[in-house]
ZAMARGU-4260 file (C-alpha; in steps of 0.2 Angstrom, whole numbers, plus 5000, padded with zeros to 4 digits):
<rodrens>
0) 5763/5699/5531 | 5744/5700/5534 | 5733/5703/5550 | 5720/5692/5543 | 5718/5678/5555
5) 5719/5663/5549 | 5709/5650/5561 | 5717/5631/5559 | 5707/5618/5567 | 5717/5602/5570
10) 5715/5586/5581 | 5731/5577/5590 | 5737/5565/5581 | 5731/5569/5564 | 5745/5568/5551
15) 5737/5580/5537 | 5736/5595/5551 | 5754/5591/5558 | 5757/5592/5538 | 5748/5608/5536
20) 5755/5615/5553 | 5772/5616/5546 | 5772/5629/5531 | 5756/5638/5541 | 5769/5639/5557
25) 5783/5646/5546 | 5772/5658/5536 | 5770/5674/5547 | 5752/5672/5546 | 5741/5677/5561
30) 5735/5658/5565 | 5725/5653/5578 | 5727/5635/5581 | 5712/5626/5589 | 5711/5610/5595
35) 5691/5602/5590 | 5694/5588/5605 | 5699/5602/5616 | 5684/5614/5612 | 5666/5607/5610
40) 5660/5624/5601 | 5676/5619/5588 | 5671/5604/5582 | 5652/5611/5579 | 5661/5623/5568
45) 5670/5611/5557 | 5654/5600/5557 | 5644/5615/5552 | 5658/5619/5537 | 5662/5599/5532
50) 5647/5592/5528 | 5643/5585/5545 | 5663/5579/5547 | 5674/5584/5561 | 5687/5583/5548
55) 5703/5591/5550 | 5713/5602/5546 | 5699/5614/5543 | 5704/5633/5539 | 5692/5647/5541
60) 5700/5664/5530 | 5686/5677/5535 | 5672/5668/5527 | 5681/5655/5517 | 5679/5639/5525
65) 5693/5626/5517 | 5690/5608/5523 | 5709/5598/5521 | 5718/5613/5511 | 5734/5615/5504
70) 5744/5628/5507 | 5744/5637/5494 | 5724/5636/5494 | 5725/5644/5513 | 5740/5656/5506
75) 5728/5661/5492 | 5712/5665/5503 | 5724/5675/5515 | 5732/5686/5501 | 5711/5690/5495
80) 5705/5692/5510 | 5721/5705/5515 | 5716/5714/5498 | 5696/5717/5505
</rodrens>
């Protein structure tokens, strides 16, 4: 659909990503997936974007930075950023 990326940062265990995974893994959207309890750098990005939270799911859609989205919201931010 888009070559945007579309940067999921999850945790294990974490029932609102796993939510979130499902429609974002059956979308065709370019997602990377990244693990914050795997990848130090990670988690200061979500700290940077939430407040000072590692709270997952974070999405990052070029510059938009959407802390616990739906997706429609992620959906929404990948159709504007495709039209820049």
């Amino acid at each position: 659909m888009s070559n945007v990326e579309v940067e999921f940062y999850w945790r294990p265990g974490c029932g609102f990503c796993a939510a979130l995974d499902r429609p974002l893994s059956k979308s065709g959207f370019n997602i990377r997936k990244i693990n914050i309890w795997e990848d130090p750098a990670a988690a200061a990005r979500v700290r940077e974007v939430a407040n000072g939270n590692e709270t997952v799911p974070t999405v990052i859609v070029g510059s938009k930075a959407m802390v616990n989205p739906s997706f429609a919201e992620v959906e929404a931010a990948v159709k504007a950023a495709s039209a820049d």
